[in-house]
TORSE-764660 format. One record per residue (C-alpha): residue in three letters; x, y, z; residue number from 1. Coordinates in pm, 1 decimal, always signed. Example, Ala and Ser with C-alpha at 12.3 -4.5 7.8 and 13.67 -1.06 7.14 Angstrom:
BEGIN
PT    r         x         y         z    k
PT  ALA   +1230.0    -450.0    +780.0    1
PT  SER   +1367.0    -106.0    +714.0    2
end
This chain:
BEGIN
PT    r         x         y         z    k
PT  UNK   +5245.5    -963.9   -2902.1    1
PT  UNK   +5260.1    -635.2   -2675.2    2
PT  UNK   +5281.5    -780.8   -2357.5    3
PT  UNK   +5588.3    -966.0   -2536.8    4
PT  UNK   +5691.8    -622.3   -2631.4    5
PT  UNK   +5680.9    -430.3   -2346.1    6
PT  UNK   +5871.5    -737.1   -2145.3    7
PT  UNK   +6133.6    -699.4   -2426.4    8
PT  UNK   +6211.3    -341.5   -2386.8    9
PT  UNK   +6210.3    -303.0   -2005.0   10
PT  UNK   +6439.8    -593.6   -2008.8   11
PT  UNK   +6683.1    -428.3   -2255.5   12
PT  UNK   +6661.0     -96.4   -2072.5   13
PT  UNK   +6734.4    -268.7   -1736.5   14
PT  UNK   +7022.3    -476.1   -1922.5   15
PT  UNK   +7202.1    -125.1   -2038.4   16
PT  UNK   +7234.8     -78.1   -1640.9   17
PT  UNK   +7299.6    -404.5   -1536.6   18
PT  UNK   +7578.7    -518.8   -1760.6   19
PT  UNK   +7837.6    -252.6   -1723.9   20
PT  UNK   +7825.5    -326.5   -1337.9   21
PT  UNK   +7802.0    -627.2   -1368.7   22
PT  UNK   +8124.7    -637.4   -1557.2   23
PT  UNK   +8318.7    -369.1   -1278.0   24
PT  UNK   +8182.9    -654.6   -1024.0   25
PT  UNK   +8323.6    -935.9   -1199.8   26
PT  UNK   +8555.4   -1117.8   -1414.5   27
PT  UNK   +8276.8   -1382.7   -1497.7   28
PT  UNK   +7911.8   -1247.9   -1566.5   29
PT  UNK   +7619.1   -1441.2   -1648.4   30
PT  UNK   +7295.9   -1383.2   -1835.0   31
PT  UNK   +7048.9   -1682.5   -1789.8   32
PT  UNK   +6759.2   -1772.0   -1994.6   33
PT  UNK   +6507.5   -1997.0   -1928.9   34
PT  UNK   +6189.3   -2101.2   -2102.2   35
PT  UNK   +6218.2   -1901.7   -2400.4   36
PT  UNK   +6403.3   -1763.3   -2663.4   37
PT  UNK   +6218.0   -1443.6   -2759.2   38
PT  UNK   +6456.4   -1207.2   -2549.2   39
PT  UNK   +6807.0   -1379.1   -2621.9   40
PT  UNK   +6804.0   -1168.9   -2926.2   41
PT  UNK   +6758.2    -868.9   -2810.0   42
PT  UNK   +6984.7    -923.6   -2466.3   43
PT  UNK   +7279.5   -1002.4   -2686.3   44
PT  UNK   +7283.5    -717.0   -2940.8   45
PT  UNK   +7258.3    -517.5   -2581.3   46
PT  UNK   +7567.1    -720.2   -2461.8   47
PT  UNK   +7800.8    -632.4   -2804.6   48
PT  UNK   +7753.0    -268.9   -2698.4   49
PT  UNK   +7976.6    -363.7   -2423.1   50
PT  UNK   +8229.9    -484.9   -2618.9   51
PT  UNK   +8500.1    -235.1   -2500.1   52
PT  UNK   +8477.3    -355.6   -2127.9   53
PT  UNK   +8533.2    -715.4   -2215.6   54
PT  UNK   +8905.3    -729.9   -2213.2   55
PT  UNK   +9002.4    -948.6   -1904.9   56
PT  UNK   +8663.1   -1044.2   -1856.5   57
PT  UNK   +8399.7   -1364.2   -1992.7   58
PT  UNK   +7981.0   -1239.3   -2040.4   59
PT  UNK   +7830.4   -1580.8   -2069.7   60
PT  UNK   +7507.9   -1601.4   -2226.2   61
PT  UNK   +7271.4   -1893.2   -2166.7   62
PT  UNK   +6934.4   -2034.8   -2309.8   63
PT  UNK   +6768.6   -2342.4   -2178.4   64
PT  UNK   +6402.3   -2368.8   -2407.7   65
PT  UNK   +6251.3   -2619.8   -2586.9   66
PT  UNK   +6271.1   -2459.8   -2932.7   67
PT  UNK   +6692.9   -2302.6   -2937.8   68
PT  UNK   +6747.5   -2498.4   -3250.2   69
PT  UNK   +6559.1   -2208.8   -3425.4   70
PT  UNK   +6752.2   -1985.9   -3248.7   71
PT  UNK   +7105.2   -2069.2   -3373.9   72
PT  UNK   +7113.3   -1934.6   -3709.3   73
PT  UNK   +6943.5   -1584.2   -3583.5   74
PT  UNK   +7214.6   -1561.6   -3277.7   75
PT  UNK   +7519.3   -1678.7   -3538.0   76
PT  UNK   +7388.0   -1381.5   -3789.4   77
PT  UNK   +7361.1   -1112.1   -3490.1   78
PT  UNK   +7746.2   -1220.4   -3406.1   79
PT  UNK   +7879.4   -1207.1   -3760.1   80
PT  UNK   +7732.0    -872.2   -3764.7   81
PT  UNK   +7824.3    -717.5   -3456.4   82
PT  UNK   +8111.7    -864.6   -3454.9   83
PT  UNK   +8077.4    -993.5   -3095.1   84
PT  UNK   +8476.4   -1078.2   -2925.6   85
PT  UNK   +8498.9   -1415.7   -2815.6   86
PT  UNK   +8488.4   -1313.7   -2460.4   87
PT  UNK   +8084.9   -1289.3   -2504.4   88
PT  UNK   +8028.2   -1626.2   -2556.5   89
PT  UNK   +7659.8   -1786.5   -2633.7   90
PT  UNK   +7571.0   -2104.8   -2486.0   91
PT  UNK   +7228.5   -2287.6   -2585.6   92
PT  UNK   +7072.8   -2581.6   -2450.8   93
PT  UNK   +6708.3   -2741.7   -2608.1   94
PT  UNK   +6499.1   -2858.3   -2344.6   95
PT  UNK   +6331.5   -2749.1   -2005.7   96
PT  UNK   +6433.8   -2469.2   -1885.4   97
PT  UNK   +6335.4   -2554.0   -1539.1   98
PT  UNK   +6547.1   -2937.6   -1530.4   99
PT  UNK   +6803.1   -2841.2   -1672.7  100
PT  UNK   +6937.8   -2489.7   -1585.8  101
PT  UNK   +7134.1   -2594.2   -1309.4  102
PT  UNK   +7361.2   -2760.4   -1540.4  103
PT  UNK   +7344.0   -2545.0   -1782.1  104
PT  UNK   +7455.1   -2255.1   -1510.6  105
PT  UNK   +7722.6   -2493.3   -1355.3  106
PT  UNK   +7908.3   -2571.4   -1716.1  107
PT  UNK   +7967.1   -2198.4   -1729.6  108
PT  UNK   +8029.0   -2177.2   -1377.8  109
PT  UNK   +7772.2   -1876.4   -1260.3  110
PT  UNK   +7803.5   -1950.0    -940.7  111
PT  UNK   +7931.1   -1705.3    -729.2  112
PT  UNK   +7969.7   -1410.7    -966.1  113
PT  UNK   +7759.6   -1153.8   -1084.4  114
PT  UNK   +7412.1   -1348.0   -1227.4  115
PT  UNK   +7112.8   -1231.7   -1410.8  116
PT  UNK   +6829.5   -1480.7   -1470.2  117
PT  UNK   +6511.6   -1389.8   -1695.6  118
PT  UNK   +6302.3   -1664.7   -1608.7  119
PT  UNK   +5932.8   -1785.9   -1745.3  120
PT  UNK   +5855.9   -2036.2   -1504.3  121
PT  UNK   +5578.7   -2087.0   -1263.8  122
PT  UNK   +5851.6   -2345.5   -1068.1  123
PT  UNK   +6064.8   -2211.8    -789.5  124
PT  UNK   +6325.9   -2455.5    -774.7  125
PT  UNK   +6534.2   -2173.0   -1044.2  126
PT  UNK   +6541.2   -1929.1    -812.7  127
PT  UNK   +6787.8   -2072.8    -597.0  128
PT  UNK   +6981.8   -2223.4    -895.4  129
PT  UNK   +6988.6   -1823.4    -979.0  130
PT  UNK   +7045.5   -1710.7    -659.8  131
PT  UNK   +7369.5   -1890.9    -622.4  132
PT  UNK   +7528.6   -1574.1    -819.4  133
PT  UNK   +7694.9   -1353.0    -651.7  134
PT  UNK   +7531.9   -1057.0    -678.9  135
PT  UNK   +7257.2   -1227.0    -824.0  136
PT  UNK   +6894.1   -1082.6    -962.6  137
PT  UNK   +6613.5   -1218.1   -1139.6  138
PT  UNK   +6333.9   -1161.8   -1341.7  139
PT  UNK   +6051.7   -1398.4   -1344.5  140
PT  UNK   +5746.0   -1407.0   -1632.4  141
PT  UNK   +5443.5   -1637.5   -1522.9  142
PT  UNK   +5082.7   -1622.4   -1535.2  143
PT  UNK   +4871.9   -1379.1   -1360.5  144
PT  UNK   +4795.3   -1375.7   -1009.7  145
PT  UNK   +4971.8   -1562.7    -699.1  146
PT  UNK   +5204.7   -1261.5    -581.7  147
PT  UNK   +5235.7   -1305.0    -204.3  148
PT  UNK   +5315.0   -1686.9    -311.7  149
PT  UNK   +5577.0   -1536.0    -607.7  150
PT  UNK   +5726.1   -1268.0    -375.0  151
PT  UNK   +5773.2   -1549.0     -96.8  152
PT  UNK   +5960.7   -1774.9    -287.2  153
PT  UNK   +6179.4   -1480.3    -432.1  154
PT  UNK   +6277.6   -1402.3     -23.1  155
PT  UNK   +6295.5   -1754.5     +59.4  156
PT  UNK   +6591.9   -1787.5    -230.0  157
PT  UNK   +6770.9   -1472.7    -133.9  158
PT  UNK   +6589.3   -1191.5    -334.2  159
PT  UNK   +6563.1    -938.0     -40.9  160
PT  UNK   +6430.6    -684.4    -229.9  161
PT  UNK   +6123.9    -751.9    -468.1  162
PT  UNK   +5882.0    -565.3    -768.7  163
PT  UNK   +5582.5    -705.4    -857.8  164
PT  UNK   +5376.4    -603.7   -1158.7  165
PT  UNK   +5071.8    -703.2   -1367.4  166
PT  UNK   +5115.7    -645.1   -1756.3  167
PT  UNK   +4739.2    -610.2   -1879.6  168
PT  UNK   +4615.1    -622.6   -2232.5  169
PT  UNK   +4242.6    -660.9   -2254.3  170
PT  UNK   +4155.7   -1078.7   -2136.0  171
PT  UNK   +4575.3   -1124.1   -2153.0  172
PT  UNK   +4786.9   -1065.5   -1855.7  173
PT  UNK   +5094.7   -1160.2   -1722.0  174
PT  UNK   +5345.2   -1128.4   -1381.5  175
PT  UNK   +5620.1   -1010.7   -1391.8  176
PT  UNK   +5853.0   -1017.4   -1066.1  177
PT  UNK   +6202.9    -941.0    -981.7  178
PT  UNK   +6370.9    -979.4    -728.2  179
PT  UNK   +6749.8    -866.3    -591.1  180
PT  UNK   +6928.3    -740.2    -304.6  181
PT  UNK   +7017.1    -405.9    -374.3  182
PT  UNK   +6849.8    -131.1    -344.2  183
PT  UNK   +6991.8     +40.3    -610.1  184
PT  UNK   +6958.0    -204.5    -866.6  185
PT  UNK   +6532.3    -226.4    -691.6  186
PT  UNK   +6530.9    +173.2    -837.6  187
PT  UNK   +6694.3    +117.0   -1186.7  188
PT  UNK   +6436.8    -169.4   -1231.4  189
PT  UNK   +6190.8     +48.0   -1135.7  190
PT  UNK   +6346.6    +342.9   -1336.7  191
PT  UNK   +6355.6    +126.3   -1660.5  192
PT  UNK   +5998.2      -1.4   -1576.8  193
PT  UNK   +5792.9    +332.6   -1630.8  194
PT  UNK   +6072.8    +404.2   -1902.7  195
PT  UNK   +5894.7    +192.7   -2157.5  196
PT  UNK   +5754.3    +294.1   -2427.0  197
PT  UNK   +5368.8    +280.3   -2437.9  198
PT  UNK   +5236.1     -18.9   -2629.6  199
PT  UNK   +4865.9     +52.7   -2787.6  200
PT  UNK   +4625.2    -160.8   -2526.0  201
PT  UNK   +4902.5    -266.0   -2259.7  202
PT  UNK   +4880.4    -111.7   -1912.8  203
PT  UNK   +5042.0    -189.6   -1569.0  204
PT  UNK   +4856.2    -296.1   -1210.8  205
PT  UNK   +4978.9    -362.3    -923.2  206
PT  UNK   +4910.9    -689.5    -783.3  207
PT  UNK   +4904.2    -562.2    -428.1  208
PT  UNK   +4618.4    -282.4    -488.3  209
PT  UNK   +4296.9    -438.2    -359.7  210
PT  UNK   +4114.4    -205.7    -680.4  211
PT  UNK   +4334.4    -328.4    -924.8  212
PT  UNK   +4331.3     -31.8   -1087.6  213
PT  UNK   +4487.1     +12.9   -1435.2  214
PT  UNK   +4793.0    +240.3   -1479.9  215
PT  UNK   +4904.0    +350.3   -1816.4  216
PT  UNK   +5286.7    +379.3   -1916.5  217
PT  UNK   +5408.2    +688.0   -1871.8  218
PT  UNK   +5701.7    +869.3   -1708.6  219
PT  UNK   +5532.6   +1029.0   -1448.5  220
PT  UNK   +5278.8    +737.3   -1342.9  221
PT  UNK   +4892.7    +847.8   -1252.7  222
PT  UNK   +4909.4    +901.2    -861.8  223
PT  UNK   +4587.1    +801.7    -746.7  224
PT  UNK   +4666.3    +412.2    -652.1  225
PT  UNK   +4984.1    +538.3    -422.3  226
PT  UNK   +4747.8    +795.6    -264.1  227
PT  UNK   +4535.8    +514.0    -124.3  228
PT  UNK   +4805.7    +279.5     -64.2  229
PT  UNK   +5011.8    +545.1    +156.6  230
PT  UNK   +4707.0    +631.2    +335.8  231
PT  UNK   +4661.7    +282.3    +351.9  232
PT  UNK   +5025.8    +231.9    +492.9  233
PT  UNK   +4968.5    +509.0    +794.2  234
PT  UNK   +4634.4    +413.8    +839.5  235
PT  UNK   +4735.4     +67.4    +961.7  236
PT  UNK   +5148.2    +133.7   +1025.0  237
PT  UNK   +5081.9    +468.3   +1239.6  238
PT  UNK   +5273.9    +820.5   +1171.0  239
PT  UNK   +5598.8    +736.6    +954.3  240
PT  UNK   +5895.6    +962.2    +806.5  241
PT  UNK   +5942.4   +1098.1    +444.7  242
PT  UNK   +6218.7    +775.7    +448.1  243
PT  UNK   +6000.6    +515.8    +579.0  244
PT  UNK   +5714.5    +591.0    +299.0  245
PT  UNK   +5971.4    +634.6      +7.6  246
PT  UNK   +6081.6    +308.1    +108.6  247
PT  UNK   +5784.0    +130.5    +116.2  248
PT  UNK   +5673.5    +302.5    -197.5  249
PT  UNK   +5959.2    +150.7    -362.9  250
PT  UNK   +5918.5    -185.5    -217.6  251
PT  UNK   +5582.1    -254.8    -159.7  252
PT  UNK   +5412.0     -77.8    -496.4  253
PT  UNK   +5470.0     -80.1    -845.9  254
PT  UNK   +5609.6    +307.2    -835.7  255
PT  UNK   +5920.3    +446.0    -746.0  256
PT  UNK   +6075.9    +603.9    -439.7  257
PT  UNK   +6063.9    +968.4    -633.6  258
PT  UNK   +5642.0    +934.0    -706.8  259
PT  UNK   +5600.9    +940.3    -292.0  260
PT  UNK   +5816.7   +1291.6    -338.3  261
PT  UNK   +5530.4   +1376.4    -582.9  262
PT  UNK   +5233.5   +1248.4    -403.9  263
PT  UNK   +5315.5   +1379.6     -33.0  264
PT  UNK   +5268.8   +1735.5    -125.0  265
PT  UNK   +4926.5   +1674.3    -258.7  266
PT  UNK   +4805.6   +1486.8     -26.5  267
PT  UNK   +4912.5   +1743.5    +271.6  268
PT  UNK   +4739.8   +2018.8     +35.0  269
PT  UNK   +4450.8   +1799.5     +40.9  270
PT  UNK   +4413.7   +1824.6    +384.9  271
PT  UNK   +4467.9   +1434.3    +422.9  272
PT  UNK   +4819.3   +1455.5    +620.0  273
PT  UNK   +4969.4   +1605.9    +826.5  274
PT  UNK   +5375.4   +1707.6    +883.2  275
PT  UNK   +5550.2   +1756.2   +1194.3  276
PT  UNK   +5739.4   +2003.1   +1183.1  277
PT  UNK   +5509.4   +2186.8    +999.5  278
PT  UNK   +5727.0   +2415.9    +822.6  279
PT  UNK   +6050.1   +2367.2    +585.2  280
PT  UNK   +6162.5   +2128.5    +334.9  281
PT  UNK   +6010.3   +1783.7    +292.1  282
PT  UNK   +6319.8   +1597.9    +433.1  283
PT  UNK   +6343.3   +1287.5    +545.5  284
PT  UNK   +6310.5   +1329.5    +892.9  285
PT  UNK   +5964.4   +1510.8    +866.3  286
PT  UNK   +5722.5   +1272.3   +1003.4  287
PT  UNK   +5409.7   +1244.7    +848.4  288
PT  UNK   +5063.3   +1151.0   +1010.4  289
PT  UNK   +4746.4   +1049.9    +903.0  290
PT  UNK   +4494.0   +1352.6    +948.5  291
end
């Protein structure tokens, strides 16, 4: 139940950033579902905030699971009391999510508008169905473990840009991975991710630290994983700017460009690094080497 909750709330937080651009983008937006229905609740009482930048425009919501016949009378109550406009329609199909999204995506033609797909799938075939939006993003829910294979498939379909993260609570844990290919929507994920509230037992690890160390929720994320993973980086990568590691931070860890900001300084304290020039702000440009 709090793995389910956390998943729940950093999707609504990322869904209070993604819809309103998603609606500037485009005149058709769509918010897939696949594989379950605990979300679609939540996602659409986000969506009736919006109301007010409907006019002119269609927010499609659709669920492909096995079990939307229970969902109907929950979604129809949420409407009635929201009072959604008819331009944020709700579309629900019962059966796999994975056969038959594609038509379920095609009836409400996604393709080649703005598309957001929360997926819980181990396939890949619904990542390209996804990808076919235009900008398109996705969030996938599987089992634990099988990143590099995850964040592969993600590039193969598109997703340039990619966040992977454990979800750990005691023997339970779960992947989550997104994928997109901007770099600004990479930070608001990653913005909304350490936004969550902290659930009693649930912590975060990154599948691509070897210690799989366990990070707590929090705002301003415990730094010593990122210390050993840029050390890591110019240990093997060679001296790199202020940009470069901020970058990778953001791409290749769970943390955000802003926690290298906050690591760097201790780390050249520590003795660890070195800065070239060694004087002045911590731009950019300052090039950093491994002591």
């Amino acid at each position: 139940m709090s793995i389910v909750g956390v998943t729940r709330e950093l999707l609504v937080r990322y869904l209070d950033t993604w819809t309103p651009g998603a609606l500037h983008a485009g005149r058709r937006v769509t918010f897939a579902v696949a594989g379950s229905t605990a979300v679609a609740e939540a996602a659409l009482r986000v969506f009736a905030e919006f109301a007010d930048r409907l006019r002119g425009r269609r927010l499609a919501m659709v669920v492909v699971a096995p079990d939307t016949a229970a969902l109907t009378g929950r979604l129809d109550s949420v409407q009635a009391e929201l009072g959604t406009p008819p331009e944020l329609s709700v579309h629900l199909v019962d059966g796999d999510g994975d056969a038959l999204l594609p038509a379920a995506l095609s009836a409400v033609g996604a393709a080649g508008a703005p598309l957001f797909g929360y997926l819980e799938s181990a396939a890949t075939g619904p990542l390209e169905v996804v990808a076919a939006g235009r900008p398109a993003e996705v969030l996938v829910v599987s089992a634990a473990g099988g990143w590099a294979d995850r964040r592969a498939a993600l590039r193969a379909a598109g997703f340039t840009l990619t966040a992977g993260v454990e979800l750990v609570d005691g023997d339970e844990v779960r992947l989550l991975a997104f994928g997109t290919s901007s770099a600004k929507s990479l930070e608001a994920y990653k913005n909304a991710l350490w936004a969550v509230d902290e659930y009693a037992g649930v912590r975060y690890r990154d599948p691509g630290d070897p210690e799989g160390h366990l990070l707590d929720i929090s705002l301003n994320p415990h730094p010593g994983p990122l210390r050993r993973e840029l050390l890591a980086y110019l240990s093997a990568q060679g001296p790199a700017t202020v940009t470069d590691l901020r970058h990778f931070t953001m791409t290749e860890t769970v943390y955000r460009a802003q926690d290298a900001a906050r690591v760097l300084p201790v780390l050249l304290s520590a003795g660890q690094v070195t800065r070239s020039p060694e004087r002045g702000r911590l731009s950019g440009e300052v090039v950093i080497t491994l002591a």
